[in-house]
N, C-alpha and C positions, 0 to 999 in steps of 0.2 A: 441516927448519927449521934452519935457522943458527943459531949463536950468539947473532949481535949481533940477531936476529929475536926467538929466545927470552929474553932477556934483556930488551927490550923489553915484549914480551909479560908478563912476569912486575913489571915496574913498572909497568905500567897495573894490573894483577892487584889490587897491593898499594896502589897508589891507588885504586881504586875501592873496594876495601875499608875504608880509613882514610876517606873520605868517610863509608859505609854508617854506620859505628862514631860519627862525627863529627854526622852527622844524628839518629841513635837518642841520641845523648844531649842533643843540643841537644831535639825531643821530648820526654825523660825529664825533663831540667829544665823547659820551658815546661809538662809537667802539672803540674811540683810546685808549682810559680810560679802555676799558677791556681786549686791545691787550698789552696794557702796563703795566696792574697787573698780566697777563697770562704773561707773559715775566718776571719778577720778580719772581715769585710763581717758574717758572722752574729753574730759576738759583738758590733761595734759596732751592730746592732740592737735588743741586750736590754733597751734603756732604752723602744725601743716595745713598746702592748699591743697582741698580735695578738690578730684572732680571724674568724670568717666570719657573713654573714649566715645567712636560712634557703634561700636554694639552693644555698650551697658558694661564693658569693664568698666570697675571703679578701681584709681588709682589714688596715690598719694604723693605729691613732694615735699619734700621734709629736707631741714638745713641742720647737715651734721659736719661740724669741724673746718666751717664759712662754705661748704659744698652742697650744692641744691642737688640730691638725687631723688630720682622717682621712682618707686615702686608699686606693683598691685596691690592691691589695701589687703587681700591674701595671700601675701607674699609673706614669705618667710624674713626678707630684709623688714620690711614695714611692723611686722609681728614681735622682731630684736629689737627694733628703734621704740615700740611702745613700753617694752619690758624695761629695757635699760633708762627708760626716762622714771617709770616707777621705780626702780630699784635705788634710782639715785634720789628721789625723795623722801622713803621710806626703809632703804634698806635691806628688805626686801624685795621679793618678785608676787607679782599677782597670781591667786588660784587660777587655773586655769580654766573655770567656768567665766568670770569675771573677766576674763582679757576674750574669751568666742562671745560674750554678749557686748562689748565695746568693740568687735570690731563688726558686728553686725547690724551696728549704728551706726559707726562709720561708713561701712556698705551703702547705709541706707541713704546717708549725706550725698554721699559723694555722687550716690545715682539721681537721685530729685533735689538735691539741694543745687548742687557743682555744675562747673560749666561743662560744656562739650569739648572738649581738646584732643587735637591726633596727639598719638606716640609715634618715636621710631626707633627701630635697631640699629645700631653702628651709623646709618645715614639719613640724613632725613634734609628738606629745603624749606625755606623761609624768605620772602623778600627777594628773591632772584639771586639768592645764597646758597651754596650746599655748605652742608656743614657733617664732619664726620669725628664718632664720638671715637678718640683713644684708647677707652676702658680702662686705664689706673683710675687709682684713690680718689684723684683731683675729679673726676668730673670734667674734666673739659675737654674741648675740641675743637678742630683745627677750619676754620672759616675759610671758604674760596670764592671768590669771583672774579670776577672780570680782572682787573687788579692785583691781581696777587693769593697769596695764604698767608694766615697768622693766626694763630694758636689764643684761643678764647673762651676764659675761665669760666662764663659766664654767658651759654650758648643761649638764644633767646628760642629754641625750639624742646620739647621733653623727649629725651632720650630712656629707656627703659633696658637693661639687660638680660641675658638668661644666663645659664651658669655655663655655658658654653662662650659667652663672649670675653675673648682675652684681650690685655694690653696691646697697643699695635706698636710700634717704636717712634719715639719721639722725632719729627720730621726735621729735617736742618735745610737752610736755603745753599743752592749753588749743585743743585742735583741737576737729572735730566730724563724728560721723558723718553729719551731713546737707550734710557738701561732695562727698560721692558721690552725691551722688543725681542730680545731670545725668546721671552718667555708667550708671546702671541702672536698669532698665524692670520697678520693681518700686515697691509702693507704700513710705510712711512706714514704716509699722509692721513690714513686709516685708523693710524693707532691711537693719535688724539682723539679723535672723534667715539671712535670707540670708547674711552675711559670716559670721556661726558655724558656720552649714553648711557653708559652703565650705571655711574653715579647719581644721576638724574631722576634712571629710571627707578634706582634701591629706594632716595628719596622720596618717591610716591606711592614708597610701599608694595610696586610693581611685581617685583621680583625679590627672593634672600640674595641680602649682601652677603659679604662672606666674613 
């Protein structure tokens, strides 16, 4: 080998080495940079309560625009409400290794940390109440018992939707349960009882409401 050969030989050496060295730290910073958005993203969470139903979903409710909704912690709604909280203190949106390791701590809360709490679709009961969610923006839903119905911003049960669940129309008083009856092949006295069943039974998860 020659000189001007080894010499050669020995600055590629030292170049490929200063790349090696150059990549291991670019690496070392992007994990710190996603250990330390994943660190942030969890602490901008603590203002939602997590917790899981009774098979181990973990859910989240979170209070956006004075509205308590709830979401699965791998929801796509809960996954927006984490980005948009970072973006609004940063400016940015987080890597998106950093927002799947914050929410796989959040998972991790909400199943050993959190309580145990039902969810329901569109109906669900509490305290000898049914309550049925509307699906607009507000979150809320229309209370009934014994007594009457009234519309309640702030339903004391957790309602959960899919992307199938749509707005129902806003209920007004001075209606009548005998404008259903075209529509069901049950008698007079039948059809009350019938709508309590039904409602009763969606609340317990029994059956899909509609």
């Amino acid at each position: 080998m020659t000189d001007d050969t080894f010499k050669e030989a020995c600055k590629k050496a030292n170049a490929d080495a200063r790349k090696r060295r150059n990549k291991k730290a670019a690496d070392d910073g992007g994990d710190e940079k996603r250990l330390k958005q994943a660190t942030v993203i969890v602490g901008q969470a603590a203002g939602s309560s997590l917790f899981h139903n009774a098979d181990g979903t973990a859910f989240a409710s979170i209070l956006v625009k004075d509205c308590t909704q709830t979401w699965p912690v791998r929801s796509g709604g809960f996954r927006r409400w984490l980005v948009w909280r970072y973006f609004r203190a940063f400016g940015s949106p987080p890597n998106n290794e950093a927002l799947q390791s914050a929410l796989a701590v959040l998972e991790a809360r909400a199943t050993f940390e959190g309580p145990e709490c039902a969810v329901h679709v569109r109906v669900g009961s509490e305290g000898g109440k049914l309550y049925l969610d509307i699906g607009d923006d507000s979150w809320s839903a229309v209370e009934i018992d014994a007594s009457g119905w009234r519309i309640v911003a702030s339903p004391p049960i957790r309602f959960v939707r899919s992307r199938g669940v749509l707005p129902l129309p806003i209920p007004v008083k001075g209606g009548s349960i005998q404008l259903l009856r075209p529509f069901c092949n049950v008698s007079d006295d039948g059809l009350s009882c019938w709508l309590q069943f039904y409602l009763r039974v969606c609340g317990r998860g029994q059956i899909s409401p509609f």
